[in-house]
C-alpha positions as CSV (number, residue, x, y, z in Angstrom):
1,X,0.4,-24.6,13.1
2,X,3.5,-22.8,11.5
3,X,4.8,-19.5,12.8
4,X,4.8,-16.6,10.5
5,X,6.3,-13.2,10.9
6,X,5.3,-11.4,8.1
7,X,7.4,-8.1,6.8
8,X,6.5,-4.8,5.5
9,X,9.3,-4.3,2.7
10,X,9.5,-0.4,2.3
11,X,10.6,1.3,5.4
12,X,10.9,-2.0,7.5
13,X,13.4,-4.5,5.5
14,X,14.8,-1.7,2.9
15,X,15.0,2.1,3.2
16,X,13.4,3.3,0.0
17,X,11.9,7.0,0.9
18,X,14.6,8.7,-1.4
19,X,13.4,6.7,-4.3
20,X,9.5,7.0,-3.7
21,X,9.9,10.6,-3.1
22,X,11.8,11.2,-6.4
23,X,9.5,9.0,-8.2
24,X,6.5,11.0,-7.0
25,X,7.9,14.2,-7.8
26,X,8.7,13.3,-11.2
27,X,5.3,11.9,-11.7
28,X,3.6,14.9,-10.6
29,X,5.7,17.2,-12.3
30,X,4.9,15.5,-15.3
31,X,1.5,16.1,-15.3
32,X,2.1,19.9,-14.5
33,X,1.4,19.3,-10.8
34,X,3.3,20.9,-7.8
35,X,4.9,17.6,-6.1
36,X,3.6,17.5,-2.4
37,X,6.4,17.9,0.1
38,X,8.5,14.9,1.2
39,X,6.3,14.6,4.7
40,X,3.4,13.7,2.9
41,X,4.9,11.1,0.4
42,X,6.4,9.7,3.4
43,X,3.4,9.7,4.9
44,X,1.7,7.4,2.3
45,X,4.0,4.6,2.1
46,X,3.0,1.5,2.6
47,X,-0.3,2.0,1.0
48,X,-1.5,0.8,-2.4
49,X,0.3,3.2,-4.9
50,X,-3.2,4.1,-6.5
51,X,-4.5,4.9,-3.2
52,X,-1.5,6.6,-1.9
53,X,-1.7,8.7,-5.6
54,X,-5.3,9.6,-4.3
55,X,-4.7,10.9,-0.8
56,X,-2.1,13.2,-2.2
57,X,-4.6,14.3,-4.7
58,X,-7.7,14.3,-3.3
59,X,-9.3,16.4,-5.8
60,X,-7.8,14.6,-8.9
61,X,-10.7,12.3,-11.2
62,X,-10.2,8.7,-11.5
63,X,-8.1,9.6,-14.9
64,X,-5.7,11.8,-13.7
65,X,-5.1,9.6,-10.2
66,X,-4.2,6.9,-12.9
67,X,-2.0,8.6,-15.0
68,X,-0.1,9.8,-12.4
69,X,0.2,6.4,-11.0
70,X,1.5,4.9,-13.8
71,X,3.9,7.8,-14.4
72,X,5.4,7.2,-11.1
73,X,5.7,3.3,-11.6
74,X,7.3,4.4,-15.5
75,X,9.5,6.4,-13.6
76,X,10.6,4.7,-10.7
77,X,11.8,1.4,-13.3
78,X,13.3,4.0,-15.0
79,X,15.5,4.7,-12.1
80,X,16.2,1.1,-11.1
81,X,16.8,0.9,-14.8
82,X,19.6,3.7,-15.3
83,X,21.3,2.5,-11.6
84,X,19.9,5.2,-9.8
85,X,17.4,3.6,-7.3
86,X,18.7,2.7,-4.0
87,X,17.3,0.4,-1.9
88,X,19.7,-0.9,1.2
89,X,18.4,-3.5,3.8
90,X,18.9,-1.9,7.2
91,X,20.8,-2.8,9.5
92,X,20.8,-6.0,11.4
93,X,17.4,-7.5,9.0
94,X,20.0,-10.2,7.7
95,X,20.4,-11.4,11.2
96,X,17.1,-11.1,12.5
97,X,15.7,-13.2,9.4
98,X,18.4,-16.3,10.6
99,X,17.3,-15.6,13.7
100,X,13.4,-16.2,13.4
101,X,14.7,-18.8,10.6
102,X,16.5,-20.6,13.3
103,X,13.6,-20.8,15.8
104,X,11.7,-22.5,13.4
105,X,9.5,-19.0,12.3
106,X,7.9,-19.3,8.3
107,X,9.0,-15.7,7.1
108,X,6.9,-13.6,4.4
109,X,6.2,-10.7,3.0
110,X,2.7,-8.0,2.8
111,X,3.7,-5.1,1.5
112,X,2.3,-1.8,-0.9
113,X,5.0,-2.7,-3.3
114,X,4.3,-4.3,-6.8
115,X,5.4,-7.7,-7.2
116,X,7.9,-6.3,-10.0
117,X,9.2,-3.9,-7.3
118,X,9.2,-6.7,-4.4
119,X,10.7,-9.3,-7.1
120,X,13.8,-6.6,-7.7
121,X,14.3,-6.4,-3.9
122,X,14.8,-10.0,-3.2
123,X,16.9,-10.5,-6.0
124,X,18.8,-7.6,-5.4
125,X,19.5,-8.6,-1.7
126,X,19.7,-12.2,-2.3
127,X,16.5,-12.8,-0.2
128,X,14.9,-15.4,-3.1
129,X,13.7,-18.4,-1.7
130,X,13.4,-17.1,1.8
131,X,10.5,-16.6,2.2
132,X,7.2,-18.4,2.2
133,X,4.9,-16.1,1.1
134,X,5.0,-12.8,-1.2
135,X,1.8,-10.5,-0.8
136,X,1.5,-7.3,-2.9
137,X,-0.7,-4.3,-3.8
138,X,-0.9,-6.2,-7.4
139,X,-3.1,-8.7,-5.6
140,X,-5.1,-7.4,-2.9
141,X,-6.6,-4.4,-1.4
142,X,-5.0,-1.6,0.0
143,X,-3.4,-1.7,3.6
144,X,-4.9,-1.7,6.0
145,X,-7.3,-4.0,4.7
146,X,-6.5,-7.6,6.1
147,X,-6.4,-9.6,2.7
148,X,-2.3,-9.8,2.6
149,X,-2.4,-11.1,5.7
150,X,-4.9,-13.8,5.9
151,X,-3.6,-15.2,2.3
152,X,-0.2,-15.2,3.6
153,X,-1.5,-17.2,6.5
154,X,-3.4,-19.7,4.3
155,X,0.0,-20.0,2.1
156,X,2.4,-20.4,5.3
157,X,-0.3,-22.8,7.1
158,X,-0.1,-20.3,10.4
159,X,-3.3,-19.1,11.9
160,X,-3.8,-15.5,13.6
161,X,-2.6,-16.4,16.8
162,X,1.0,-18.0,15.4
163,X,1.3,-14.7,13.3
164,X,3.2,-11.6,13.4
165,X,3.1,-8.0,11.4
166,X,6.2,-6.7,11.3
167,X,6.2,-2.9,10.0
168,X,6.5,1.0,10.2
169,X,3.0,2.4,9.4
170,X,-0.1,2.8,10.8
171,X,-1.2,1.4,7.6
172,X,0.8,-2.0,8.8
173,X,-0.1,-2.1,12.4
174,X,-4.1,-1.5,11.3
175,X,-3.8,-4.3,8.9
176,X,-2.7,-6.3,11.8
177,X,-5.5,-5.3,13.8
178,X,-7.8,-6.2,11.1
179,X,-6.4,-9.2,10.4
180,X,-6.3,-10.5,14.3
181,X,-2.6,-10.8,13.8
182,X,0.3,-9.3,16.5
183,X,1.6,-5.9,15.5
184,X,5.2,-5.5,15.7
């Protein structure tokens, strides 16, 4: 059995809050809502952005949730578009990436992000090829629910016990959990 660390992207391998807080404040506003405060969007990342657009709107129908979700993603491409969206690796993720490369570790990927949004990232950074295994929110449930994981699993021919979750939420480490994998 392969070993597989898995990675959250935003908040673990690239530091994205400025961006997802100015995306949800434009998306909001658009709609004539008052944004929530930067606390709160950071407290959603890392989820689904439909879900996270309903836990910041609890009271919002099925319609409105939507709109606002796709205003956000309009928005945020049109920040990546115009040069505006920053998304730097931290520190020392280069190294640790040759590092678990080096002792034989399969690398992937389970994050809230879309694949267009994950895509950008890995070409931006030069990360392509890298790694194994991409799982999104385009193709699975929510976090914490354990579908990411156990796909990426199947696709990096790891079990549970070879695997690792490697990420900054609760939303990550529960996913973990769910999925029988270490949390990291």
């Amino acid at each position: 059995m392969n070993k597989l660390a898995l990675f959250d992207c935003d908040g673990t391998m690239v530091d994205s809050q400025a961006n997802i807080c100015a995306s949800m404040d434009q998306a909001f506003v658009k709609h004539g809502l008052i944004p929530p405060d930067h606390h709160q969007t950071r407290r959603i990342v890392g989820l689904s952005l439909m879900e996270a657009v309903r836990r910041l709107l609890p009271e919002a129908d099925e319609a409105l949730a939507a709109a606002v979700t796709q205003s956000y993603k309009d928005g945020f491409f049109e920040l990546r578009q115009a040069g505006g969206a920053q998304e730097p690796l931290y520190d020392g993720l280069l190294e640790l990436i040759d590092r678990l490369e080096d002792a034989g570790w399969a690398l992937g990927v389970a994050t809230g992000k879309s694949d267009r949004g994950l895509n950008h990232v890995m070409d931006a950074h030069g990360l392509k090829g890298r790694f194994v295994t991409l799982q999104t929110a385009d193709r699975h449930p929510s976090k914490p629910h354990p579908a990411m994981v156990e796909l990426a699993i199947a696709e990096a021919g790891a079990s549970p016990e070879t695997t690792a979750m490697i990420g900054d939420t609760s939303f990550d480490m529960e996913m973990a959990v769910n999925a029988k994998v270490r949390a990291v």
